[in-house]
N, C-alpha and C positions, 0 to 999 in steps of 0.2 A: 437562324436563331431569332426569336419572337426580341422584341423591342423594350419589353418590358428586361428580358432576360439579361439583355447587353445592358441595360440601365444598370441593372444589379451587379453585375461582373465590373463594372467600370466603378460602382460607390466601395465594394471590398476592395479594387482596388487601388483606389485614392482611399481609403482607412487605413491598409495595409500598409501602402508607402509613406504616408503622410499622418500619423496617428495622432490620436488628438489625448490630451491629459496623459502623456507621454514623460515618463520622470519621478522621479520619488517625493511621493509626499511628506511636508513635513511635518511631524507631531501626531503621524497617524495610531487612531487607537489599538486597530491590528493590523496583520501585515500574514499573507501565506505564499510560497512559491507552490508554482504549478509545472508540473513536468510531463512533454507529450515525449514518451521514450518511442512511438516508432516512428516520429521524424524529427524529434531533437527540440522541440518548442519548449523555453523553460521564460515562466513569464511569473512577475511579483508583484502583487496587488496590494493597496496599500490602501486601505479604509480611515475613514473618520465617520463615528455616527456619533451625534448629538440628538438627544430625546429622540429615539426610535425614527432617527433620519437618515438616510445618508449625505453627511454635510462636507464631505470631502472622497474625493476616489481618483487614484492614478495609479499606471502601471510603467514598469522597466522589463527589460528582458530582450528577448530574442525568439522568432518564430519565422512560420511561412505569413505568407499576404492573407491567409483566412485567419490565421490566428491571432495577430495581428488586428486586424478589420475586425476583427469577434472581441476584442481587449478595447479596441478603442469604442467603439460603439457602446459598450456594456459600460465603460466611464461615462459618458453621456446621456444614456437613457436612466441610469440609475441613481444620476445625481440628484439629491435636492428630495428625493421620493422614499415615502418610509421603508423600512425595511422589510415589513410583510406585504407588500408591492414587489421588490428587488425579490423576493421566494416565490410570489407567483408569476412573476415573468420567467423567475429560470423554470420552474416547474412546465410552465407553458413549451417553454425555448428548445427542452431538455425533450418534451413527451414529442414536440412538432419534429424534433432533427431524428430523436434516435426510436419512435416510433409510427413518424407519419402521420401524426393527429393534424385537426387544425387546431389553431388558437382555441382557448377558453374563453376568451374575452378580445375586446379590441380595444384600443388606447393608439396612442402617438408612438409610444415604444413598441410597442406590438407590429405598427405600421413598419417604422423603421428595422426591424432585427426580421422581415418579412425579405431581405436580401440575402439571409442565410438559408431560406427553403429549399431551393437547390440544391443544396448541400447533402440534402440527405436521400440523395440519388448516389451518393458516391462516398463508403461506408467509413473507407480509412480517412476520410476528410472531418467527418464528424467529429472526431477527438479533436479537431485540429479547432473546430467552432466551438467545440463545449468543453473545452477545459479552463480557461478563465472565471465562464458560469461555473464551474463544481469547485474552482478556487471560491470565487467570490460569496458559495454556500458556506464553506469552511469559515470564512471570514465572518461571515455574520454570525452563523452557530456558536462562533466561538472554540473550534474546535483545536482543543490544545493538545489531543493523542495525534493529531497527524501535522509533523512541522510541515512538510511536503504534500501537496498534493500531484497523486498522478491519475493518468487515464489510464492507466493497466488495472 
């Protein structure tokens, strides 16, 4: 296993067990759950955006260690960053895992979510990284036809 690789497997896995922005936010503007029905990850995202920001973001729930590591990292990379940033990092996140692109762009955050590439060597895994992101679209679009968000 290359050096870089074990680095990576070791930050999902300290994301995973030890999540960060971990808890219900309070006085959030939206809020969506997200549901991975083929291994049971149901996780709720809880947004605040002030003038096209994101000025608050945390999640609750329950998942694997990617899922997890994919919720908490996306609370941190996303914070503080407008919102048409947080659509092209998932667009980025979303073409890299479930099409094999690379990045569009580079950034800090880019750097960082560069520990889920992997991921998309291993197909049922990918739901497990990109459901939070397709929550967190929900969440900004505003989308008020879907209470739930799943990856089916």
């Amino acid at each position: 296993m290359s050096m870089a690789r074990e680095i990576y497997q070791q930050i999902i896995v300290d994301h995973g067990r030890n999540p960060r922005n971990f808890g219900v936010l309070d006085h959030p503007c939206c809020s969506r759950t997200g549901h991975n029905r083929l291994c049971g990850d149901i996780l709720n995202l809880y947004v605040r955006v002030d003038a096209g920001v994101v000025a608050a973001c945390k999640f609750d729930g329950s998942g694997c260690a990617i899922s997890m590591a994919s919720a908490s990292l996306l609370t941190e990379v996303v914070l503080g960053q407008k919102v048409e940033f947080a659509c092209d990092l998932f667009n980025d996140f979303h073409a890299a895992l479930v099409d094999g692109k690379q990045f569009s762009s580079s950034s800090e955050a880019h750097e960082r979510l560069a520990v889920f590439l992997g991921v998309a060597e291993y197909p049922a895994r990918v739901k497990c990284a990109t459901l939070v992101w397709q929550t967190l679209m929900a969440v900004l679009q505003e989308n008020k036809t879907l209470e739930n968000i799943s990856t089916e």
